[in-house]
C-alpha positions as CSV (number, residue, x, y, z in Angstrom):
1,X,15.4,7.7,-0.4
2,X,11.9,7.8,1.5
3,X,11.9,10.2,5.1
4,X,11.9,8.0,8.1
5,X,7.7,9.3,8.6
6,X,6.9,8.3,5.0
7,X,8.0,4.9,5.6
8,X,6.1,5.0,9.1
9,X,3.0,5.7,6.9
10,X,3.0,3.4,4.3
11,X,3.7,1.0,6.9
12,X,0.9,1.4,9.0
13,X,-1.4,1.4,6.3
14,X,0.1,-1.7,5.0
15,X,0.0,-3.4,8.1
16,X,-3.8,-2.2,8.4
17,X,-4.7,-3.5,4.8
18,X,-2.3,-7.0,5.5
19,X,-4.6,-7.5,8.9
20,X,-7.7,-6.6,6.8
21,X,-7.3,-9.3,4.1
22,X,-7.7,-12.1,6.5
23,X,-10.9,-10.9,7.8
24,X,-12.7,-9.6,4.5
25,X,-13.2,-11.3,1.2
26,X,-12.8,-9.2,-1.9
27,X,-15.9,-7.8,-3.4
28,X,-15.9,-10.3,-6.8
29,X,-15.0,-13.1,-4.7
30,X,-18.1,-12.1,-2.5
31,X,-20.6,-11.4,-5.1
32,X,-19.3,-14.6,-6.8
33,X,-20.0,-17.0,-4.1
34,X,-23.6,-14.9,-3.7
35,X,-24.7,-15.9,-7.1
36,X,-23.6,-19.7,-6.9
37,X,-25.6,-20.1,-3.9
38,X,-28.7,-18.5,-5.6
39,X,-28.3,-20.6,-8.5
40,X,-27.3,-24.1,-6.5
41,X,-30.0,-26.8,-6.2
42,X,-28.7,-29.2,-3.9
43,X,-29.8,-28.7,-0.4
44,X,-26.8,-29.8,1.4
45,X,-24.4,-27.2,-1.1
46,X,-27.1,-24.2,0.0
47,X,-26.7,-25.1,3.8
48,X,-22.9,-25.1,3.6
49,X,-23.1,-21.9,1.6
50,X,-25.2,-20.3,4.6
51,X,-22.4,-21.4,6.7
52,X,-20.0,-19.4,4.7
53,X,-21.9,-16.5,4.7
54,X,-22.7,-16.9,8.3
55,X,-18.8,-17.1,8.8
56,X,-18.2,-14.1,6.6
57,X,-20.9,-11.7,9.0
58,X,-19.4,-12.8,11.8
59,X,-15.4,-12.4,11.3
60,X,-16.7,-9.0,10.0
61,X,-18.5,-8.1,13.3
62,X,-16.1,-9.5,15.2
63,X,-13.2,-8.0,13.6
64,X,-11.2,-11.2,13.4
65,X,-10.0,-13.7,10.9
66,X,-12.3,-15.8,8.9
67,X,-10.2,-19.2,8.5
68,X,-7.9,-20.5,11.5
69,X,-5.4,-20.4,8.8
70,X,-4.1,-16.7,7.6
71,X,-1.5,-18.4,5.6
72,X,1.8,-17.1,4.6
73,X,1.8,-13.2,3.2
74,X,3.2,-13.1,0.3
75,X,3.4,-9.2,-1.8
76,X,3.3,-9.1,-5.3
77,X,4.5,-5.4,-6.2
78,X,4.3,-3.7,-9.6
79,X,6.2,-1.2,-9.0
80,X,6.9,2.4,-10.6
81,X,10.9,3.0,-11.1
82,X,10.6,6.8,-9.8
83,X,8.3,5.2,-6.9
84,X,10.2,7.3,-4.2
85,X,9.7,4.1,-1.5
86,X,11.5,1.9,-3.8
87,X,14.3,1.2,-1.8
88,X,12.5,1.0,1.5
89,X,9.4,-1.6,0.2
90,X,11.1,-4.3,0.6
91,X,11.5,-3.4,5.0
92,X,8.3,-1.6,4.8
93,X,6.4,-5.1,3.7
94,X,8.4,-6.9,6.5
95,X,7.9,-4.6,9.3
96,X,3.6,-4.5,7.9
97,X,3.6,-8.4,8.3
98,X,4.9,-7.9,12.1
99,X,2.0,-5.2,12.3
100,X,-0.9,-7.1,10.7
101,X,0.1,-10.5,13.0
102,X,-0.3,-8.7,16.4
103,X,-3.6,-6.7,14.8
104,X,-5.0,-9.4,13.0
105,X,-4.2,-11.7,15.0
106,X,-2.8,-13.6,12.3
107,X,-1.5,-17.6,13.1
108,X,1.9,-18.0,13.2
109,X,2.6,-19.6,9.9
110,X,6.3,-19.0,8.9
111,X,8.8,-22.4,10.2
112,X,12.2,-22.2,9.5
113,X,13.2,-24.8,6.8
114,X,15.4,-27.2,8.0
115,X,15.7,-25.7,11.7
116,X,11.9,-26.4,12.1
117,X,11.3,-23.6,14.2
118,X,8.4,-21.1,14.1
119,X,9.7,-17.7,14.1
120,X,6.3,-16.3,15.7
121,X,6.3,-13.5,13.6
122,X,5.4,-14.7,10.3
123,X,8.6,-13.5,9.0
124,X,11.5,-15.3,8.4
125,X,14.1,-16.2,5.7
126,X,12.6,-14.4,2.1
127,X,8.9,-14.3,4.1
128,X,7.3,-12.6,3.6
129,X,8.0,-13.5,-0.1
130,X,7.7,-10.6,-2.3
131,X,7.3,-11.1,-6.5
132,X,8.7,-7.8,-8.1
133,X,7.7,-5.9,-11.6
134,X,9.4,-2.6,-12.3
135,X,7.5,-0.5,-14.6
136,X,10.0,2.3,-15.8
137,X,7.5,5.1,-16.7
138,X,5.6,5.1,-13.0
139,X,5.9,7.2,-10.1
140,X,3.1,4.8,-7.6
141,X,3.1,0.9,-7.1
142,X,0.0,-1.7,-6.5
143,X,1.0,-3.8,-4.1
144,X,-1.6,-7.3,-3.7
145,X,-1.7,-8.9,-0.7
146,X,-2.4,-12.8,-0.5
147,X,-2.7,-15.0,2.1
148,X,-1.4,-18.2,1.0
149,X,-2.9,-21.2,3.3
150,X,-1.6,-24.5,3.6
151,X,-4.5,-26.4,2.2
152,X,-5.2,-23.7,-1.1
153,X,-2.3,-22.4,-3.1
154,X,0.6,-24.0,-1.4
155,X,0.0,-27.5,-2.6
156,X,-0.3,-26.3,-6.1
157,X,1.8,-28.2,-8.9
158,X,3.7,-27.6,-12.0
159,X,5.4,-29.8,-14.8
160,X,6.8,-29.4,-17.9
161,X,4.5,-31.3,-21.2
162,X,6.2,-32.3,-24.3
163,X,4.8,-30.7,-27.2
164,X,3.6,-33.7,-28.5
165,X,0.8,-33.2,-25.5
166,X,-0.1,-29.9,-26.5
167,X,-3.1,-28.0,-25.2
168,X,-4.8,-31.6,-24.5
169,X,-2.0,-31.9,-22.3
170,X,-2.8,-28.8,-20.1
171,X,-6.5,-29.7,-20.1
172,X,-5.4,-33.5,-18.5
173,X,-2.9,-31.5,-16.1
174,X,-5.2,-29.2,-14.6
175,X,-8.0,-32.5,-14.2
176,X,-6.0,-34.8,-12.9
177,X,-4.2,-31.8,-10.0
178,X,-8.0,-30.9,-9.6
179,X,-9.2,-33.8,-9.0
180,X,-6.6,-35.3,-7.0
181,X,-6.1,-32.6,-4.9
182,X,-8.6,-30.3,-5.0
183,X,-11.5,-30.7,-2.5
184,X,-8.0,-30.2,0.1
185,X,-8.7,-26.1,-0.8
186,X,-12.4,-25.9,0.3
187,X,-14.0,-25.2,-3.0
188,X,-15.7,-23.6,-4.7
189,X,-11.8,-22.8,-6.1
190,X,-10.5,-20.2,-7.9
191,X,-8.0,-21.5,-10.3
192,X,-4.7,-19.9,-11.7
193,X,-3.8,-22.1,-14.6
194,X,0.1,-21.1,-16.0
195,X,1.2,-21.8,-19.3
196,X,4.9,-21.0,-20.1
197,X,7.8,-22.2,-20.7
198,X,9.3,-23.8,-17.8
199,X,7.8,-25.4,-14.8
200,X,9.0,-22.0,-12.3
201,X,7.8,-19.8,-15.0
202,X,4.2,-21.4,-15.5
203,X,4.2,-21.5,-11.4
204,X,4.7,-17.7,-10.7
205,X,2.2,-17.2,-13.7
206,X,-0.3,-19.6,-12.5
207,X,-0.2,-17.6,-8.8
208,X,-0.4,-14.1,-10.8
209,X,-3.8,-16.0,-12.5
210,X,-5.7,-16.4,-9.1
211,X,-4.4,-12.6,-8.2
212,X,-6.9,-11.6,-11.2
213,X,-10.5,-10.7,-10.8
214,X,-13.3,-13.3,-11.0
215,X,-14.9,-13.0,-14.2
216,X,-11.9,-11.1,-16.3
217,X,-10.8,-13.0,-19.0
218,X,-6.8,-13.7,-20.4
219,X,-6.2,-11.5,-23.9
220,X,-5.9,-14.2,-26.0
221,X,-9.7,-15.4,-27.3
222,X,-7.8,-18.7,-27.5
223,X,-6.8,-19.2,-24.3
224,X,-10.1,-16.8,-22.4
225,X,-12.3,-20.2,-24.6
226,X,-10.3,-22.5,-22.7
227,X,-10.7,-20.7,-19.7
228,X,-14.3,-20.9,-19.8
229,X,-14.4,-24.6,-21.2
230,X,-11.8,-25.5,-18.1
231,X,-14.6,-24.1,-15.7
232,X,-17.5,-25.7,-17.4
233,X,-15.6,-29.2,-17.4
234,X,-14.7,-28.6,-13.9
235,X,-18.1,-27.9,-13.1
236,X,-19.2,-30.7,-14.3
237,X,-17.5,-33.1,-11.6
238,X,-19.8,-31.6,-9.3
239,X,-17.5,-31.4,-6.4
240,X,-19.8,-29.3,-4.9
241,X,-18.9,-26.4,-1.4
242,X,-16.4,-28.1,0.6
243,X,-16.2,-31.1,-1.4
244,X,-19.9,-32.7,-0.2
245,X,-21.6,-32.1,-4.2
246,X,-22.8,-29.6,-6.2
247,X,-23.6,-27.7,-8.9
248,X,-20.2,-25.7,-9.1
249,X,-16.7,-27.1,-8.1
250,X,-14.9,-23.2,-9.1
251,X,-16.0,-19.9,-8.8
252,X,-13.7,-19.6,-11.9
253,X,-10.7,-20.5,-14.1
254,X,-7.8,-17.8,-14.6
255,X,-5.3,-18.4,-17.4
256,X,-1.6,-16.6,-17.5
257,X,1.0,-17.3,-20.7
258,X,3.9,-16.3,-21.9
259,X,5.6,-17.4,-24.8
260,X,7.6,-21.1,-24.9
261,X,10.1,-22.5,-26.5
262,X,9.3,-24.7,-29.0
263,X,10.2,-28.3,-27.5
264,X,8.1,-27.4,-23.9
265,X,5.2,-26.7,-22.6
266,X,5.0,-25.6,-18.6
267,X,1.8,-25.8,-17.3
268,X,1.2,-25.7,-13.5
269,X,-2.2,-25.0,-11.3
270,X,-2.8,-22.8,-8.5
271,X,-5.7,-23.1,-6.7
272,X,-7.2,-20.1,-4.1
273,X,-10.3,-22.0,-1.9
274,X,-13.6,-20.4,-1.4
275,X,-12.2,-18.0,1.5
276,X,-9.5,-16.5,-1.4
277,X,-7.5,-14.1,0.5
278,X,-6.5,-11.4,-1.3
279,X,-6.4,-7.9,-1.3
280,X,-5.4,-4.7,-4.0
281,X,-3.9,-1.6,-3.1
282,X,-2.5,1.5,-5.2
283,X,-0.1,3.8,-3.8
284,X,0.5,7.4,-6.0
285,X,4.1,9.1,-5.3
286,X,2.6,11.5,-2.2
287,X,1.6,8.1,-0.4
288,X,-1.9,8.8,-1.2
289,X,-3.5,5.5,-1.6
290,X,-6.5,3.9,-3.0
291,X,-7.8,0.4,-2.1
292,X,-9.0,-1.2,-5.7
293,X,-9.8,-5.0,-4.3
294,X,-12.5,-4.5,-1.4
295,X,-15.6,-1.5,-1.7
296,X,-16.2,0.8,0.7
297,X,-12.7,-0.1,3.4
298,X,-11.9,1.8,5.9
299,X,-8.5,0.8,7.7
């Protein structure tokens, strides 16, 4: 069990890095947007690019979020067993979502289901929602950060294909949730595609997709081809920045899998828009801490 000034520190800095997130984008999610707008040739996607790059410089001067809507934080914590917080993450994540909503400011995302009632402090029954890994032979834990925003990742969708459908079937899936639903994320999208065995399963693995680097590719050469053929296709629609045409609809198409059983196939589809919230951080047993998502922070 952690000393009560231990879990005073990692909650500051947590609640420091939480506030950040809204404010910053990620360094691949920067550099990615950079190159699509030097390789765009439609005049109206270049002007809305400016406008998010102009948004960008100022929430970063001004210290303040980038998007009106900071979402609801949700942790995803790989955690060492012998991490000596262990016990206390779980209140140290709560208590650095009340910090990072008073120092962000961050909205007030986080209504009680059923009561209707905002809690106004983005906490609230299992929120923020935290998605655990133990890994037994680890003494730190990475801890990501995501703002999930009710027009990107929370409408996302999942369903369970009959094998009969196969891969086709994902490929149709992933169109058909893109295209119905997509321009509501402000693209250029990042998309978590999860293939599994179950529609909860191929959910949680589609988020954990869009928690992955831009540009890294799934293990499988099978499934990193359909990754790139999935972002090519998608591409092609020419949905454009924001919906109004161009050359890219995604800045990318993530794929996550685990094995299936043999009668199903669940496939479901995250989607993070162009502002994609999300943040990386490493913590080593002495609460020493290094920030793997964003270059050159400073909390």
């Amino acid at each position: 069990m952690g000393d009560a000034s231990s879990v005073a520190l990692m909650t500051d800095v947590m609640s420091k890095f939480t506030a950040y997130i809204g404010k910053r984008l990620p360094t691949d999610v920067k550099a990615k947007l950079a190159e699509l707008r030097a390789r765009e040739t439609n005049d109206m996607a270049n002007v809305i690019y400016d406008s998010m790059a102009e948004n960008q410089e100022a929430a970063d001067r001004l210290n303040r979020p980038s998007c009106q809507d900071t979402g609801v934080i949700q942790y995803f914590v790989t955690a060492g067993a012998k991490f000596p917080l262990l016990g206390e993450l779980e209140e140290i994540l709560r208590a650095a979502t009340l910090g990072a909503t008073r120092l962000g400011p961050l909205r007030h995302n986080a209504v009680e289901a059923f009561d209707e009632k905002n809690t106004s402090t983005n906490t609230g029954s299992r929120i923020p929602w935290l998605d655990w890994e133990i890994v037994p032979d680890d003494d730190g834990v990475t801890i990501e950060v995501y703002m999930a925003g009710g027009g990107c990742t929370l409408p996302g969708a999942s369903t369970v294909l009959m094998p009969g459908q196969g891969y086709e079937g994902v490929v149709d899936f992933v169109f058909d949730v893109i295209t119905s639903r997509g321009v509501n994320a402000c693209p250029p999208l990042l998309v978590g595609v999860g293939v599994s065995t179950a529609a909860e399963t191929a959910a949680r693995l589609s988020k954990k997709a869009i928690l992955r680097p831009i540009g890294s590719h799934h293990a499988n050469p099978r499934a990193a081809k359909m990754e790139t053929l999935l972002e090519e296709g998608l591409n092609e629609l020419g949905i454009g920045p924001q919906g109004l045409t161009g050359s890219s609809s995604v800045m990318g198409v993530n794929i996550e899998s685990s094995a299936r059983h043999p009668s199903t196939i669940g496939v479901a589809v995250s989607t993070g828009c162009w502002a994609h919230r999300r943040g990386r951080i490493r913590f080593e047993a002495d609460l020493s801490y290094e920030i793997l998502s964003h270059d050159g922070v400073v909390l």
